[in-house]
Backbone as CSV, one residue per row, in Angstrom:
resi,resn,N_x,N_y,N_z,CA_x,CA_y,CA_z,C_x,C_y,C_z
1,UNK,-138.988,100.752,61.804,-138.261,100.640,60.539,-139.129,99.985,59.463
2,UNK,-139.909,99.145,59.630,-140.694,97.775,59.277,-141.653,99.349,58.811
3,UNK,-142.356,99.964,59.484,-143.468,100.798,58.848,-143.190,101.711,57.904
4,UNK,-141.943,102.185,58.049,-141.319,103.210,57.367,-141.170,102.722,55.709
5,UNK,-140.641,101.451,55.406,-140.098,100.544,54.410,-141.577,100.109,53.538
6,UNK,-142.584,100.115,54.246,-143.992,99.687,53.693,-144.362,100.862,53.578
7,UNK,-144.475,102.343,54.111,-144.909,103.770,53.908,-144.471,103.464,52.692
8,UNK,-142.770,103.583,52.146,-142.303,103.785,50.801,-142.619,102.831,49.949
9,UNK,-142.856,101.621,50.140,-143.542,100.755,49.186,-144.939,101.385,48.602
10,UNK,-145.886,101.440,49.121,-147.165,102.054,49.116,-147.353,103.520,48.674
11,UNK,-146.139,103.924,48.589,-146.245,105.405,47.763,-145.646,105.061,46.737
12,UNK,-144.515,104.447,46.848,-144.375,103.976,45.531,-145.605,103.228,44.332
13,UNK,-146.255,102.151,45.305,-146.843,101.819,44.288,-148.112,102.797,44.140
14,UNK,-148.848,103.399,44.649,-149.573,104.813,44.366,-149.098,105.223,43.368
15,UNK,-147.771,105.812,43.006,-147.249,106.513,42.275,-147.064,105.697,40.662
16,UNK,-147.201,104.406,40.710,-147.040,103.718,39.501,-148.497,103.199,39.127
17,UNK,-149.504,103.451,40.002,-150.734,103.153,39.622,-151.151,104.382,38.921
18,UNK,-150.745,105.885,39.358,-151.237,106.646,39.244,-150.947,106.677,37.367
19,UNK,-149.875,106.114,37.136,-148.615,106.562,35.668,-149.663,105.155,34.910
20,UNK,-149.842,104.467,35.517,-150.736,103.041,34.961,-151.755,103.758,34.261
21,UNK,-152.700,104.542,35.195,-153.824,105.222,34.249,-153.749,106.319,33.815
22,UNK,-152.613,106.994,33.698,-152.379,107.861,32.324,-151.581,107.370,31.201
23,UNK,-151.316,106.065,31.655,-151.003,105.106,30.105,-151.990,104.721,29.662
24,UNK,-152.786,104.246,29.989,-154.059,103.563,30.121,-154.624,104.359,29.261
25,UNK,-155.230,106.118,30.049,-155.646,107.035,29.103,-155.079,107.641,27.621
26,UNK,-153.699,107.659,27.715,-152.946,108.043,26.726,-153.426,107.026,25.382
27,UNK,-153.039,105.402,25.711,-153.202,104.438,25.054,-154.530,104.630,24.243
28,UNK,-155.590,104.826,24.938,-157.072,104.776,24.355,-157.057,105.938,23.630
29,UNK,-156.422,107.267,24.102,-156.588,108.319,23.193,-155.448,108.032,21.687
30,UNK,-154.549,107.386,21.867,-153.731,107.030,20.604,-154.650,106.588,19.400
31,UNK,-155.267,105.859,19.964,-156.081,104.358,19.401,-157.246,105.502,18.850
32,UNK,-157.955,106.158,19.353,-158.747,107.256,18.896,-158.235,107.970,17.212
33,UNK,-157.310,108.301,17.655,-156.447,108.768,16.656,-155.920,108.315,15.526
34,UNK,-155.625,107.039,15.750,-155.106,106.172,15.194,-156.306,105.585,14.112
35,UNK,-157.977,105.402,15.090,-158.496,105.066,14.439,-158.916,106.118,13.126
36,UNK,-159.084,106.937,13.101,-159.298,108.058,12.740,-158.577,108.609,11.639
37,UNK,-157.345,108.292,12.091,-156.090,108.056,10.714,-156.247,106.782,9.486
38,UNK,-156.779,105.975,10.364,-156.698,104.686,9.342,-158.655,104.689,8.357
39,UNK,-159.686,105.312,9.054,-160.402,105.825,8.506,-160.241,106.369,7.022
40,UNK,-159.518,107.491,7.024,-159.116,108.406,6.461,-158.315,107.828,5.402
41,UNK,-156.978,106.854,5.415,-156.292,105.965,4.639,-157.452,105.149,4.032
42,UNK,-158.252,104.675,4.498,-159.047,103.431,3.807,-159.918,104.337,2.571
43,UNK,-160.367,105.575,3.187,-161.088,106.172,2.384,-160.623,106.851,0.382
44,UNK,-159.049,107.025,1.345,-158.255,107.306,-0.019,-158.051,106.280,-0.627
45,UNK,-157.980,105.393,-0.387,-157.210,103.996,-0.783,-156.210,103.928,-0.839
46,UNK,-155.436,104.204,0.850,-154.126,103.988,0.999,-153.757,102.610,1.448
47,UNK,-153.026,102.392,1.802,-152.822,101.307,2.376,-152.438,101.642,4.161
48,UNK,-153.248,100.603,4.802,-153.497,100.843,6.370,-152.489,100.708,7.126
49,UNK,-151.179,99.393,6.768,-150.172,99.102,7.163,-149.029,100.303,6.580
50,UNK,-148.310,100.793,7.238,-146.625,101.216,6.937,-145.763,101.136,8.131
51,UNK,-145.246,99.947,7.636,-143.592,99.644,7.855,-142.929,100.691,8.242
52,UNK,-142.747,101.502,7.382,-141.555,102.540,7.612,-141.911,103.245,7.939
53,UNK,-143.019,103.646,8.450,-143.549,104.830,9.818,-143.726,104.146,11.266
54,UNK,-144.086,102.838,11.454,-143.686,102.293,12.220,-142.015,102.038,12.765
55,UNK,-141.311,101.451,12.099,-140.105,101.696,12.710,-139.273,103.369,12.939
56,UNK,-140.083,104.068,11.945,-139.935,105.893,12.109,-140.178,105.925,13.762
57,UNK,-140.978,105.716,14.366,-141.643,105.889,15.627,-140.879,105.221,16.674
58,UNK,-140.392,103.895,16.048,-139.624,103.135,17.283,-138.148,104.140,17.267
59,UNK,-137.919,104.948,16.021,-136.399,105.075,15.981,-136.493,106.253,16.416
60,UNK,-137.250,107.318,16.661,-137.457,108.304,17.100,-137.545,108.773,18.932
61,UNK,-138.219,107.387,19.282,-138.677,107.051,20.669,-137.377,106.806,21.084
62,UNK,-136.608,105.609,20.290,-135.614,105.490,21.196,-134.057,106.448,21.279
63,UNK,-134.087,107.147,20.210,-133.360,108.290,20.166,-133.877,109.369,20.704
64,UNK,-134.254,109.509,21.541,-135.247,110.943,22.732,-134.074,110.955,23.862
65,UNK,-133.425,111.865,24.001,-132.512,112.278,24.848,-132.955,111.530,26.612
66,UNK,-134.284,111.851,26.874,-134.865,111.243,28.259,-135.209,109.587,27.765
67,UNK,-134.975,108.753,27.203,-135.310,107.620,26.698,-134.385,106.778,27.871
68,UNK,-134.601,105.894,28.211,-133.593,104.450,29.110,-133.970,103.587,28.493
69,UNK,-134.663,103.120,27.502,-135.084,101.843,27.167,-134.060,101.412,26.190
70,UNK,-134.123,99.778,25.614,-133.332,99.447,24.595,-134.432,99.766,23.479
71,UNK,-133.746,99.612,22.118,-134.594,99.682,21.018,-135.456,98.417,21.265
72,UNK,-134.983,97.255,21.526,-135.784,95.991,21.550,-136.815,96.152,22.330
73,UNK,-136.874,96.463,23.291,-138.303,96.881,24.623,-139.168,97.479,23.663
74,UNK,-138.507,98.975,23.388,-139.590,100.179,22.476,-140.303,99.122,21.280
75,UNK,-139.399,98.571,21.052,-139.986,97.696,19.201,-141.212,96.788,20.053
76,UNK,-140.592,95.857,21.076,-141.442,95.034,21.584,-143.091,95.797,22.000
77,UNK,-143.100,96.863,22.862,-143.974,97.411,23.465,-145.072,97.559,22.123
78,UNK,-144.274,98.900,21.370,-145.164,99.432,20.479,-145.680,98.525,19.143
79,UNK,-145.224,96.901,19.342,-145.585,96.448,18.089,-147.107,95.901,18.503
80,UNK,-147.212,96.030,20.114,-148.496,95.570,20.376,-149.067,96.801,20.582
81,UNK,-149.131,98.058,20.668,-149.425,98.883,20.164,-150.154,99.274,18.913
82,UNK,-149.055,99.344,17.971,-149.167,99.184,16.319,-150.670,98.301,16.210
83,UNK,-150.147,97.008,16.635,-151.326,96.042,16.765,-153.148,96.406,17.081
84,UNK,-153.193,97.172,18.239,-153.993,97.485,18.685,-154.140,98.290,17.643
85,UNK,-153.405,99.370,17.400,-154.454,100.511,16.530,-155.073,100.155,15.153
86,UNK,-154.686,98.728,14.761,-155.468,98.304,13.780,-156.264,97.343,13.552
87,UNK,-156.361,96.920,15.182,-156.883,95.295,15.326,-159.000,95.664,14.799
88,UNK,-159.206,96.835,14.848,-160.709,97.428,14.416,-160.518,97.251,12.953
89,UNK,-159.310,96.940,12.120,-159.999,97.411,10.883,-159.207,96.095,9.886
90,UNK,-158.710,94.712,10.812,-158.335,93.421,10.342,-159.425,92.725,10.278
C-alpha cells in the first residue's frame, strides 16, 4: 500500500515539475516580448508603465471560463510578473 501511495506521489510530483518548466519557459519567453514591447514604447516616447492594461490582463485571466483562481492570487502572481518585465528598463 505504502509503495503504491509514494508511486502516486512521485508522479505527481514529475508531473508538476514537468508544468514548473514550461512556466519557467513561458515566463522567459513573456519577458522576451515584453522586453521588446517596452523597447518599442521607449522609442516612441510612450510611457513604459500602463495601469489599465495591466489590470486589462488580470481581468481577462480571471474571467477565462477554465480559470479557479481568485482575482487576488491572479493580481498577486502577475504583479510580480508585470514587475519582472520591466525590472531591465527601471
Amino acid at each position: 500500500m505504502i509503495n503504491i501511495i509514494d508511486e502516486n506521489i512521485e508522479k505527481y510530483r514529475r508531473e508538476i515539475d514537468e508544468i514548473d518548466k514550461q512556466i519557467i519557459y513561458y515566463l522567459n519567453k513573456r519577458k522576451e516580448i515584453s522586453n521588446n514591447l517596452i523597447n518599442d514604447k521607449i522609442s516612441l516616447g510612450l510611457d513604459v508603465y500602463s495601469p489599465d492594461r495591466e489590470e486589462e490582463i488580470v481581468n481577462r485571466l480571471f474571467e477565462d471560463k477554465n480559470n479557479k483562481l481568485t482575482k487576488e492570487i491572479i493580481r498577486k502572481i502577475y504583479r510580480e510578473i508585470f514587475a519582472s518585465s520591466k525590472s531591465d528598463f527601471i
